[in-house]
PAMIDREN-237264 format. One record per residue (C-alpha): residue number from 1; x, y, z. Coordinates in nm, 3 decimals. Example, Ala and Ser with C-alpha at 12.3 -4.5 7.8 and 13.67 -1.06 7.14 Angstrom:
2
1  1.230  -0.450  0.780 .
2  1.367  -0.106  0.714 .
***
This chain:
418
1  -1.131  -0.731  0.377 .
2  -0.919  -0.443  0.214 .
3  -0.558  -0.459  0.151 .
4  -0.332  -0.149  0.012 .
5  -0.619  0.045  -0.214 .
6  -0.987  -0.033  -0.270 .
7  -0.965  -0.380  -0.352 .
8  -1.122  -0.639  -0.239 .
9  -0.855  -0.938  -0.123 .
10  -1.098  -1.171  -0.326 .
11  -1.013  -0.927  -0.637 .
12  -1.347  -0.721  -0.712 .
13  -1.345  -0.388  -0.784 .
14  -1.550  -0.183  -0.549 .
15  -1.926  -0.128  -0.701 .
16  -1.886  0.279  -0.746 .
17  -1.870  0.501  -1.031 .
18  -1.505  0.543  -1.136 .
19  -1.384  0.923  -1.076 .
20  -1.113  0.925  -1.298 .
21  -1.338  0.970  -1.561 .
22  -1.565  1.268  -1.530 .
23  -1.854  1.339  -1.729 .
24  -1.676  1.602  -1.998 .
25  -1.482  1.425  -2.125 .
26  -1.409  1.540  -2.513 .
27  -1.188  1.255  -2.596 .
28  -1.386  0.986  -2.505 .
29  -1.320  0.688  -2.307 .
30  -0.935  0.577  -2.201 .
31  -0.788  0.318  -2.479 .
32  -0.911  -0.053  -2.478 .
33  -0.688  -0.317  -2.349 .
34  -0.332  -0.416  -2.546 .
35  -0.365  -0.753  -2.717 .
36  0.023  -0.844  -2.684 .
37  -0.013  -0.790  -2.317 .
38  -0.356  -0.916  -2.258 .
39  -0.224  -1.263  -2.028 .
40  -0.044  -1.057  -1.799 .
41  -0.311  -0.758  -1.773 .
42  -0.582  -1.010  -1.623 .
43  -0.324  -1.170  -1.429 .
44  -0.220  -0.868  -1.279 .
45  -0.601  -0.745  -1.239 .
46  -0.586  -1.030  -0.963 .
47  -0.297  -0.883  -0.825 .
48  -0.373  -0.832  -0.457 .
49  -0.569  -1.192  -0.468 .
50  -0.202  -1.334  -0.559 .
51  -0.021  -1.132  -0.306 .
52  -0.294  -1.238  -0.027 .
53  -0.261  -1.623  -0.140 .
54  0.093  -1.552  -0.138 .
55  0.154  -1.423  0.213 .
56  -0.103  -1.639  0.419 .
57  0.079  -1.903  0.275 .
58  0.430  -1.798  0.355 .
59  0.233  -1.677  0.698 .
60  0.155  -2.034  0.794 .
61  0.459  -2.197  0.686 .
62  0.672  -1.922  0.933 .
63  0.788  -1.730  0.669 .
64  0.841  -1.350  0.803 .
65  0.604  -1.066  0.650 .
66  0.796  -0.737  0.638 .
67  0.626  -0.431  0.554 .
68  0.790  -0.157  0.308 .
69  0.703  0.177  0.309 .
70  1.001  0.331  0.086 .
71  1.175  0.277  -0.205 .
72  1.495  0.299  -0.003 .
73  1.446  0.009  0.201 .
74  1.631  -0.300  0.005 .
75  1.406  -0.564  -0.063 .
76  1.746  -0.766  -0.135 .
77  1.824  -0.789  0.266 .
78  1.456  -0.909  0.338 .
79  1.462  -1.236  0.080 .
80  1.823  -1.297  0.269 .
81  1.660  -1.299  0.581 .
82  1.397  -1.575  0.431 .
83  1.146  -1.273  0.433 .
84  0.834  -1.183  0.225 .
85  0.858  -0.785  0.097 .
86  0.503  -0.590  0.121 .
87  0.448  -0.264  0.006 .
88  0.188  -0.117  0.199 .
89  0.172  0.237  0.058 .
90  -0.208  0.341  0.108 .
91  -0.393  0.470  -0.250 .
92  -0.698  0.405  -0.054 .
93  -0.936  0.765  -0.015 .
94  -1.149  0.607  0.223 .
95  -0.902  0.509  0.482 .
96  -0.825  0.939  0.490 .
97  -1.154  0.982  0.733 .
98  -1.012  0.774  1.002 .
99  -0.621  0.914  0.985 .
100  -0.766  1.263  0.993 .
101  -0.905  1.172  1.372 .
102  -0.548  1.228  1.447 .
103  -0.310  1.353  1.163 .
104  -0.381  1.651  1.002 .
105  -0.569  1.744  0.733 .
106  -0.289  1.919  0.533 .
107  -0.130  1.664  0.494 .
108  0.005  1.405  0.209 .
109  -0.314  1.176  0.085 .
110  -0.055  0.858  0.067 .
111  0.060  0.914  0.490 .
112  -0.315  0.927  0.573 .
113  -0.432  0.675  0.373 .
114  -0.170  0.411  0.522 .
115  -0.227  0.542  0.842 .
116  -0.591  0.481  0.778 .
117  -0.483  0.117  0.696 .
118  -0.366  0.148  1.079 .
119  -0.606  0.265  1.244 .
120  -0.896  0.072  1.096 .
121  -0.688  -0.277  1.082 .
122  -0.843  -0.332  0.731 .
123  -0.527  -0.392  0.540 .
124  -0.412  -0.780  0.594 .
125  -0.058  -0.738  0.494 .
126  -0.017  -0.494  0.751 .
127  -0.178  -0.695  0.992 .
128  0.025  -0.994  0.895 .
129  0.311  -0.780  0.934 .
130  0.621  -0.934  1.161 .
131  0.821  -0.585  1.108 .
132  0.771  -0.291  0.931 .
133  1.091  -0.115  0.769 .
134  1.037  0.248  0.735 .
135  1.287  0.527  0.640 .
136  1.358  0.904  0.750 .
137  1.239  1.040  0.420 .
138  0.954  1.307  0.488 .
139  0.882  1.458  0.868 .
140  0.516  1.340  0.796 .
141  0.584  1.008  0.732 .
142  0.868  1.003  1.032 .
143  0.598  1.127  1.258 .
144  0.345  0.883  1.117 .
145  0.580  0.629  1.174 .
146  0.602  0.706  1.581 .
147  0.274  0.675  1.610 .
148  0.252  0.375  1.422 .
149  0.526  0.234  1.636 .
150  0.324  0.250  1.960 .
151  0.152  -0.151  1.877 .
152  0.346  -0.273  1.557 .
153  0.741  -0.365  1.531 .
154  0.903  -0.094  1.351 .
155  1.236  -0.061  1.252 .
156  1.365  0.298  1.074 .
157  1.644  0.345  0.852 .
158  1.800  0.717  0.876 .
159  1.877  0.854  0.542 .
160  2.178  1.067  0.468 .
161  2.023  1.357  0.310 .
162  2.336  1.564  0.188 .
163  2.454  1.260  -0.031 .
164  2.739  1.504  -0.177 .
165  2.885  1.526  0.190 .
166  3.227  1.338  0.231 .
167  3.067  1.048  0.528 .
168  2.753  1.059  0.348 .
169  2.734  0.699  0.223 .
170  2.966  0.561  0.497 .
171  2.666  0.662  0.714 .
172  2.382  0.465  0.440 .
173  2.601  0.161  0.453 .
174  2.569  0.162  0.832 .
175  2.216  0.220  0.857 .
176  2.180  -0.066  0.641 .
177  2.445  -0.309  0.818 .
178  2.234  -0.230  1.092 .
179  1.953  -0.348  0.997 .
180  2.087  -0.676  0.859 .
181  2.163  -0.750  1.203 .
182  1.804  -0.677  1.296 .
183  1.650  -0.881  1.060 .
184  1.943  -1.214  1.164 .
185  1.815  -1.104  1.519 .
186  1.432  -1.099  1.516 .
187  1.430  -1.400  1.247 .
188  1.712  -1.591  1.408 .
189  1.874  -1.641  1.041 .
190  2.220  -1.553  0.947 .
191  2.205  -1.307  0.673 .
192  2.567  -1.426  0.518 .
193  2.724  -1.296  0.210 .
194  2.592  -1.605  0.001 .
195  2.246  -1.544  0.139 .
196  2.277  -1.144  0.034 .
197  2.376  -1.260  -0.306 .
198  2.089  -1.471  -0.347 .
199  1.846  -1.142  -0.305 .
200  2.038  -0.985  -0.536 .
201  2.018  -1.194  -0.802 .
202  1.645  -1.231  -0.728 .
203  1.583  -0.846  -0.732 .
204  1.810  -0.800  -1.006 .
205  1.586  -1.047  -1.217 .
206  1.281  -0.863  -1.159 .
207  1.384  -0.502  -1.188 .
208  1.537  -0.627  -1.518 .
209  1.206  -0.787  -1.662 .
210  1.039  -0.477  -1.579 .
211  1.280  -0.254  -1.757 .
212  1.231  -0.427  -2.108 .
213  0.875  -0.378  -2.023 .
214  0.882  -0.023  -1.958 .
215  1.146  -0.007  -2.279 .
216  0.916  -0.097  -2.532 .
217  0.717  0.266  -2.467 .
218  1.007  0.405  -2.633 .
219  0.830  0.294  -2.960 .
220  0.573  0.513  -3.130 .
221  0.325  0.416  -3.114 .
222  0.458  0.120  -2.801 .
223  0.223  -0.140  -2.777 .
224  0.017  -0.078  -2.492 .
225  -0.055  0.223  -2.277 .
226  0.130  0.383  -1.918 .
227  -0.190  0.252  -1.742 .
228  -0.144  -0.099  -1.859 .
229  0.253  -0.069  -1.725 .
230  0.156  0.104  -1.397 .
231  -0.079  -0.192  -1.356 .
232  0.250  -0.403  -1.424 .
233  0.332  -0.489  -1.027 .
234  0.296  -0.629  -0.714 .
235  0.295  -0.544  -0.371 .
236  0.534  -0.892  -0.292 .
237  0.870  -0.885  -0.487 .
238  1.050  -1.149  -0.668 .
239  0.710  -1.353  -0.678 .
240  0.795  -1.641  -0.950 .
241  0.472  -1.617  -1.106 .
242  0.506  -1.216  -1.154 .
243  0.856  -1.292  -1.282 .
244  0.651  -1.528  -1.551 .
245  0.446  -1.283  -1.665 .
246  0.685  -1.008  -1.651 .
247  0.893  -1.208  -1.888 .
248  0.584  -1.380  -2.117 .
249  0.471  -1.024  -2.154 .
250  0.778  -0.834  -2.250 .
251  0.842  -1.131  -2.489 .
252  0.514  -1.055  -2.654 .
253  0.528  -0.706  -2.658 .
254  0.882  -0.674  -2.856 .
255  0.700  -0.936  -3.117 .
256  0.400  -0.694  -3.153 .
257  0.359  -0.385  -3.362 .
258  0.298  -0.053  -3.182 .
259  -0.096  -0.048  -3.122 .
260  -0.244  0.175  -3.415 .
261  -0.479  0.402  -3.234 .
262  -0.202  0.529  -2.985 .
263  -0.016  0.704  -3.264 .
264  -0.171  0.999  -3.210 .
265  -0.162  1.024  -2.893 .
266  0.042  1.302  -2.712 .
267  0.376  1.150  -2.573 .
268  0.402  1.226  -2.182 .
269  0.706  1.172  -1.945 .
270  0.515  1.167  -1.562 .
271  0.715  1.274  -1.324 .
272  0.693  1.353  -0.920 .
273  0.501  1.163  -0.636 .
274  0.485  0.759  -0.637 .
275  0.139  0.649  -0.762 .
276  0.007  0.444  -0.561 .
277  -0.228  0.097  -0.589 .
278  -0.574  0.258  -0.685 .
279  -0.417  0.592  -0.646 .
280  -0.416  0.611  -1.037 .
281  -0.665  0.853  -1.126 .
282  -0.439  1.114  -1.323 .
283  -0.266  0.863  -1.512 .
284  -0.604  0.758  -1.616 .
285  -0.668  1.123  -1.642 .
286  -0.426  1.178  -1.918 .
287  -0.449  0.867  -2.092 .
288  -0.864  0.901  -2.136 .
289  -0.779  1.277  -2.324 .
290  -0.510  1.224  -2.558 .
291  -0.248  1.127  -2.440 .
292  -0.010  0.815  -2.363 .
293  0.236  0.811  -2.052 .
294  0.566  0.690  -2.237 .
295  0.777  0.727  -1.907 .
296  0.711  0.714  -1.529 .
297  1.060  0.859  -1.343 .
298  0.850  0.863  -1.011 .
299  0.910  0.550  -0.758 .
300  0.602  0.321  -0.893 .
301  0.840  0.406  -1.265 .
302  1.176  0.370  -1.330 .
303  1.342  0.531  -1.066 .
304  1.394  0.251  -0.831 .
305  1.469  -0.006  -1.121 .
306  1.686  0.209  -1.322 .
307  1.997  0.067  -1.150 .
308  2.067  -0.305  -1.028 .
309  2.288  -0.434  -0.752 .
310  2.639  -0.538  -0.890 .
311  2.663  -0.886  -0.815 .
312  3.033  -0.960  -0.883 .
313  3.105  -0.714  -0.552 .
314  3.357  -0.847  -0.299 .
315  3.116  -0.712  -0.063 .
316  2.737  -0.760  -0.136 .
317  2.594  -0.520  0.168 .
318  2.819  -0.262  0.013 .
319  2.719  -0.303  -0.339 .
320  2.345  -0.317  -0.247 .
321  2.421  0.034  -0.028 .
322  2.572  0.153  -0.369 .
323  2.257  0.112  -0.578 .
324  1.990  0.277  -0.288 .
325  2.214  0.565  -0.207 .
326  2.163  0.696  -0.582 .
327  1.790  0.720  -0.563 .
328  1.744  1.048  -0.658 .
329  1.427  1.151  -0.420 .
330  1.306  1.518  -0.354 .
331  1.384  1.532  0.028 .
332  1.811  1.497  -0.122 .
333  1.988  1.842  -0.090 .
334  2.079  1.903  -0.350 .
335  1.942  1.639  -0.568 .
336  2.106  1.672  -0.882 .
337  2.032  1.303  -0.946 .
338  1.685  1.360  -1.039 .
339  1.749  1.630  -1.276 .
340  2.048  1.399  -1.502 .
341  1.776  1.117  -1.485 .
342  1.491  1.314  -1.658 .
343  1.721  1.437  -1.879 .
344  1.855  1.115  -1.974 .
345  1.458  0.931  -2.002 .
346  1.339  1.218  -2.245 .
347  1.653  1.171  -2.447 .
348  1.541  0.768  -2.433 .
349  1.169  0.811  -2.429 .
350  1.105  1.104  -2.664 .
351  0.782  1.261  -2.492 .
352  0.592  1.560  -2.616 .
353  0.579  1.725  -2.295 .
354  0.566  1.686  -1.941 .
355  0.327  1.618  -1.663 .
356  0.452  1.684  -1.303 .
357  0.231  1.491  -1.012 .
358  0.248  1.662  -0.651 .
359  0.056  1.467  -0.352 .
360  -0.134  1.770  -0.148 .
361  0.159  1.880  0.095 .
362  0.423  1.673  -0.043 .
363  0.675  2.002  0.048 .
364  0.982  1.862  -0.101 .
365  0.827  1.781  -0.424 .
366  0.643  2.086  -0.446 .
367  0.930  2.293  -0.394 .
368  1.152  2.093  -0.672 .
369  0.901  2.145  -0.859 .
370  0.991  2.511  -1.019 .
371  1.364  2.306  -1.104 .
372  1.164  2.020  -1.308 .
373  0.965  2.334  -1.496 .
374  1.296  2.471  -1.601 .
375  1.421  2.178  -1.704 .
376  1.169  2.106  -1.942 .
377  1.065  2.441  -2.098 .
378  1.424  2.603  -2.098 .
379  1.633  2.300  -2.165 .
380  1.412  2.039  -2.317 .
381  1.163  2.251  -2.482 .
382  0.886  2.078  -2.366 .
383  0.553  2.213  -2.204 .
384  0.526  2.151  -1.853 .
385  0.242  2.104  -1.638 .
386  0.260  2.083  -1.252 .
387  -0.074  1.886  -1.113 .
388  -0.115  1.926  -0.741 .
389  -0.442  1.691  -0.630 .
390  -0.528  1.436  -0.338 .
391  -0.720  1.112  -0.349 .
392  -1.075  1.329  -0.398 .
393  -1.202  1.302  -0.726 .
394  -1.343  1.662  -0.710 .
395  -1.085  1.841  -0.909 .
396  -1.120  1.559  -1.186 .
397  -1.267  1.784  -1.405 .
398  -1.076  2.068  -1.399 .
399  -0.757  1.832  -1.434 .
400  -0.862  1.725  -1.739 .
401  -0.915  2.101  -1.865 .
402  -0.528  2.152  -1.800 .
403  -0.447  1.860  -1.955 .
404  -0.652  1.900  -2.273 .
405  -0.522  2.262  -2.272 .
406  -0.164  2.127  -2.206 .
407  -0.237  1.876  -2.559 .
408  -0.371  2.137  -2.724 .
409  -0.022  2.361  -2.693 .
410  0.170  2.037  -2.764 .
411  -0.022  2.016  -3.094 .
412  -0.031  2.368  -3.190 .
413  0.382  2.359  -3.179 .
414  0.338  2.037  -3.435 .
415  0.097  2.205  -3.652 .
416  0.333  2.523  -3.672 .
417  0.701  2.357  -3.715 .
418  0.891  2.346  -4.071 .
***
């Protein structure tokens, strides 16, 4: 039994070589684990045992499961409803074979690897599933989502994608009063005001925790490494034992020095694509040749817990509406939003240069991609490089050539400034 990447549900790792590291590979092995942070990286190395014990439980007990599939669908409206939040974002290769049957092949590794999860029935989130939310981001995931419609509860939430037009959010705070009623409907709960608030606070809680996580890689050297922060998640929100070692760990972490060997290490700001569960072979890429991802703007970073929910707001839907309608994603025209929020994490986070991640046929991120190159070699005078891959593990090798070469330019500018 699978569940949302390679992992087993009982929590072993898959007995195969691991591609992210190829054979070449000059700088050695990725750095060892982080003492300060040690508790929560085995806790979270169980991390899809604990969501699987988590949602059979709520299962049996008649809690809802409602699959997520977006970073735009509020988890805030789901605890209101009494619900259990999965993401369900596939970072599984293996499930590709069986999408490709019927989706093409050009097309984003992340759509055909949770449509894999479909198809084959292997992931048991999805199949505990009592709705999925999904969202009119991408027309391969809308399309995805039709077919996926055809034997599973789906509901879809229609982005405004002109946020700068004048009806723009009146629209976004419809879609979403909309599906409040869906959720009181199907789960025969009242989502009230009170009820709204109580999500908030919840979500608020845990995007904050992980924010003074992902604030101590502002230090150089911070005291752990992008991997070990990535690996800082769940597919279930607001879990109370995450929130534990969210806050255990950050606690630590602010007590520890900066780990010694990562002082050296070539400061990155990843932006681009979400990376998904056991989807992480660049970042392990870049960390196992140099370097050290100090900031992740993409949706598995900062960019969906950059801003809370205010929860002083006369009206909670609206306030909640507020906070998702500034996500600054690649399929927004124009999306100015992304470009102040890299500028205002490299100003924060200090990095040496910049890695862009593109998902094979991810259009809107490829195109915004030449806009993110400007911005960091014209205005932040920082080396770019744009790294356009699938799931495969073929092009491992030549990924880390770039990147080495990428170092290598990043040091040369040290070596040769007053």
């Amino acid at each position: 039994m699978t569940c949302c990447g390679n992992r087993e549900a009982s929590g072993a790792a898959p007995a195969e070589a691991d591609p992210a590291r190829p054979p070449q590979v000059r700088e050695g092995a990725s750095p060892s684990g982080s003492p300060a942070v040690a508790a929560a990286t085995a806790w979270f190395a169980d991390m899809v045992q604990h969501c699987y014990d988590q949602a059979s439980a709520a299962k049996a007990a008649g809690r809802p499961i409602v699959g997520i599939l977006c970073e735009y669908t509020p988890r805030e409206l789901i605890l209101a409803a009494g619900g259990l939040p999965v993401c369900l974002c596939g970072g599984d290769a293996a499930k590709i074979p069986p999408a490709e049957e019927i989706l093409p092949s050009n097309l984003c590794p992340l759509i055909k690897s949770t449509f894999g999860y479909h198809r084959t029935g292997t992931n048991p989130f999805l199949e505990m599933a009592d709705l999925l939310v999904a969202e009119t981001t991408c027309d391969g995931k809308k399309k995805m989502y039709e077919l996926m419609a055809e034997s599973r509860p789906m509901h879809v939430l229609e982005l405004t994608q002109k946020p700068n037009e004048p009806d723009a959010f009146a629209h976004w705070l419809s879609e979403l009063g909309r599906l409040r009623a869906e959720l009181g409907r199907r789960f025969g709960v009242e989502l009230t005001d009170d009820r709204l608030r109580e999500g908030i606070r919840a979500m608020n809680r845990e995007r904050g925790l992980r924010r003074l996580l992902a604030g101590q890689m502002r230090r150089d050297p911070p005291p752990f490494t992008g991997r070990e922060l990535l690996d800082f998640k769940s597919l279930i929100s607001c879990l109370p034992a995450d929130l534990e070692q969210y806050e255990r760990a950050a606690t630590a972490a602010a007590a520890a020095p900066g780990r010694a060997d990562l002082a050296g290490r070539v400061r990155v700001l990843l932006t681009g694509v979400p990376v998904a569960h056991m989807a992480e072979r660049v970042v392990d890429l870049i960390e196992s040749h140099g370097g050290v991802i100090v900031c992740q703007e993409n949706c598995t970073g900062l960019k969906p817990i950059y801003e809370d929910v205010d929860e002083s707001a006369p009206d909670p839907l609206r306030a909640v509406a507020e906070k998702y309608f500034h996500l600054p994603c690649s399929v927004m025209t124009p999306n100015d939003g992304r470009m102040n929020l890299l500028r205002e994490l490299a100003d924060a986070y200090r990095p040496a240069a910049v890695v862009e991640l593109i998902w094979q046929a991810c259009l809107t991120y490829d195109v915004e991609s030449h806009r993110v190159k400007r911005w960091a070699e014209a205005e932040g005078n920082l080396p770019y490089l744009r790294i356009e891959t699938d799931y495969s593990p073929s092009d491992s090798a030549r990924i880390a050539l770039r990147v080495e070469a990428l170092f290598e330019t990043v040091r040369a500018r040290k070596s040769s400034a007053p």
